[in-house]
C-alpha angles and dihedrals in degrees: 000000000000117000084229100052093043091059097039093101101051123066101251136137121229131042142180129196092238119142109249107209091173135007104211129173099201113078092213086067088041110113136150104298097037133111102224113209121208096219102185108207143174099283104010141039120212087210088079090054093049090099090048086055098048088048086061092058104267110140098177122072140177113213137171088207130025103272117204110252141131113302088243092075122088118223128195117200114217128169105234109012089197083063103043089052101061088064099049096042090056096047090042080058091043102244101292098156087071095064086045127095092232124211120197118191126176138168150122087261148014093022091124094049096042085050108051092035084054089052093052092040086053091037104058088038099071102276119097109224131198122201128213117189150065095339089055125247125317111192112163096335089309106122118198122179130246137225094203132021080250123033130236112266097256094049085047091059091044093057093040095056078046087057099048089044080051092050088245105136087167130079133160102204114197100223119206126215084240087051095056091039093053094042098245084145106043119149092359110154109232117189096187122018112183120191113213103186151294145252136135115294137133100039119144142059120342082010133075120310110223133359084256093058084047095046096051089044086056090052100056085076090066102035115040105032095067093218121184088249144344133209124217143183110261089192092056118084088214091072102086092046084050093051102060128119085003101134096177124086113299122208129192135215127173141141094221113039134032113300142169089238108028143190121235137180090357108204140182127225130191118188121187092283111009140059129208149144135256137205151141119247113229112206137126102356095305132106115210121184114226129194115201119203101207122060133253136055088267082068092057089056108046083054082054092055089044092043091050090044094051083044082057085063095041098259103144125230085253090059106040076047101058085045090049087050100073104016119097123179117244111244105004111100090321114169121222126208129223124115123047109253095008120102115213122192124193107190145162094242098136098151132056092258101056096030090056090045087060103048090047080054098052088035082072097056087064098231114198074226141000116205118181125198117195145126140182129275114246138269093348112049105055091130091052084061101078087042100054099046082046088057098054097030084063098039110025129084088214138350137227106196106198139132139327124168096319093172106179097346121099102265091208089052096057092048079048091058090035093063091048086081106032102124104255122255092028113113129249148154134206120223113171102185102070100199081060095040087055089053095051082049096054092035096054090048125111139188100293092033124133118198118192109193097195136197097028098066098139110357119094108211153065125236115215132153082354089297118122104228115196103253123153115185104202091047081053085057102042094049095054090051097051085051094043079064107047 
């Protein structure tokens, strides 16, 4: 493709007739041939790798700002290269967002699991589904891993031209506040955008820097894409705020106030090894009952958003219903099974919220006890420390403090810090090791025990000394037990 046409649709100065056979945004993929774009980030500028590029053999750059480099290299001037990249990375692709039935879902929580029981709703209706988000990307049964929740623009357009060469004219993107914030999903046409809930997160350096600032980044979903309907969450405040300015068709959901697909008699169930939710779905009339196969009242939502969204694509509640009945979400409270008579969780819980949301869930289950396993991930998460030994020292029985992620932090040192702020008087144990932390959890247990292992939940590594080591919790699991057995 042609520098100049590439370029036709973004306000720029410069030009230059040269054929453009990739666009890329990291200088170690730049070669001769390649646009590469500055991104300016939170904690890095592209400008500064544009000689590296161009050391690489890239002659074509997009820059907010004249970089110094050989007169040889062509330089178009835009005003906000993020921006500018969500144009040409959808014209490089072809368009091919425009021929795709786009989902959009945001939200503080449940996001991951709304979006990938929605696929499979969609998917064994008739409707193969992609799914874009935490969990990594999902096109015809081939899985690639992400960087972000929600990719850059470029990699999005890329995906979406994958999925039309696949057959796949479906696809539920989960959509993070950053992402709407940094324009990775500028002029994406969404057909259908659901809001889950809201609650703080994300505050902080290189993130958002005030709820305010987060809130209004949620909203842009809903205010500025111009989908066919959205779906919201009648039992969350933030809705209204949410709603407003939407002038497509808008369609509730909720377990506690009146809703167009509602929650009722809202029960929980335990079997020898599982844990999971019931209840009947209220809407149009008709009364479905619906069997969820992870635990909590939140459960019971994000099926109702899946349920409402399927609902947006003419998939009825009985349906969605027989899908719901045997899928489960990988890594988000996922239960694994191994010993007769003792529950084991693996989840993505890594801060105090949403690590205190899943013990009070498994609380209400009445566990003869509740052990939780979890850490902190390394070098950038030291605040999240006090809140997550708060968390466990208030809800678990008894806690194993081990690794998560330490990078190139001492991983000793963080369960160190960890136990500074563990409650006295409540018992505890560090293991630094996770693979043997995860051992001792499984071998204390007895017939009544739930064990919670927190902060993995999907991902299947380690990070350590900035090398991601293989390591799948639940095979872990699933390997002591079945030696546990012999």
């Amino acid at each position: 493709m042609k520098l100049n046409d590439l370029i036709a649709r973004i306000p720029h100065t410069g030009g230059s007739a040269a054929e453009i056979a990739g666009i890329v945004y990291d200088s170690r993929k730049a070669k001769a041939g390649t646009l590469f774009v500055c991104l300016v980030g939170a904690w890095a500028d592209g400008h500064t790798y544009a000689q590296s590029a161009y050391d690489n053999g890239c002659r074509a750059f997009l820059c907010e700002h004249t970089v110094n480099l050989p007169a040889d290299a062509v330089q178009i001037l835009t005003p906000d290269t993020r921006a500018a990249l969500a144009v040409i990375g959808a014209d490089f692709y072809g368009n091919p967002a425009e021929q795709l039935h786009l989902i959009g879902i945001t939200g503080t929580k449940g996001k991951t699991t709304t979006a990938l029981l929605t696929a499979a709703i969609l998917s064994e209706s008739g409707l193969p589904c992609a799914y874009i988000g935490s969990n990594g990307v999902n096109i015809a049964g081939e899985h690639e891993a992400t960087a972000n929740t929600t990719p850059e623009s470029l990699e999005l357009h890329r995906l979406f031209r994958k999925m039309l060469d696949a057959g796949v004219h479906h696809c539920v993107l989960e959509v993070s506040s950053q992402a709407l914030r940094h324009n990775r999903v500028d002029g994406v046409p969404f057909e259908a955008v659901a809001f889950t809930n809201l609650s703080e997160d994300h505050i902080g350096p290189g993130e958002h820097p005030d709820f305010a600032d987060y809130k209004a980044a949620k909203r842009r979903l809903f205010a500025e894409y111009n989908a066919r309907v959205m779906v919201y969450n009648a039992d969350d405040d933030a809705s209204d705020y949410m709603r407003q300015g939407f002038a497509g068709q808008q369609v509730s959901f909720g377990i506690d106030r009146a809703a167009d697909y509602r929650a009722e008699g809202l029960e929980q169930y335990r079997s020898e090894t599982a844990l999971g939710v019931t209840f009947t779905c209220r809407h149009g009339g008709t009364a479905t009952p619906v069997q969820v196969m992870s635990p909590g009242a939140f459960s019971a939502s994000d099926a109702l958003c899946a349920i409402a969204l399927c609902g947006a694509f003419g998939v009825a509640p009985d349906r969605c219903a027989a899908v719901l009945a045997h899928t489960t979400v990988q890594g988000r409270f996922e239960v694994v099974e191994g010993l007769p008579g003792r529950t084991f969780i693996v989840d993505y819980s890594h801060n105090g919220l949403s690590l205190t949301s899943a013990l009070k869930t498994l609380r209400a289950y009445a566990p003869r006890k509740l052990i939780c396993v979890f850490g902190s991930v390394g070098e950038r998460t030291q605040l999240r420390r006090r809140e997550l030994a708060e968390a466990s020292s208030a809800y678990a029985d008894f806690s194993i403090l081990t690794s998560d992620n330490p990078d190139h932090e001492d991983p000793a040192a963080i369960t160190a810090e960890i136990a500074q702020h563990m409650a006295r008087g409540v018992p505890y144990k560090i293991v630094v090791d996770r693979a043997e932390a995860i051992r001792e959890a499984v071998a204390m247990t007895q017939p009544g025990d739930i064990v919670l292992f927190a902060g993995k939940g999907h991902e299947d590594y380690q990070l350590i000394n900035g090398v991601k080591t293989p390591f799948v919790e639940r095979d872990i699991i699933r390997s002591v037990c079945k030696e546990m057995q012999v």
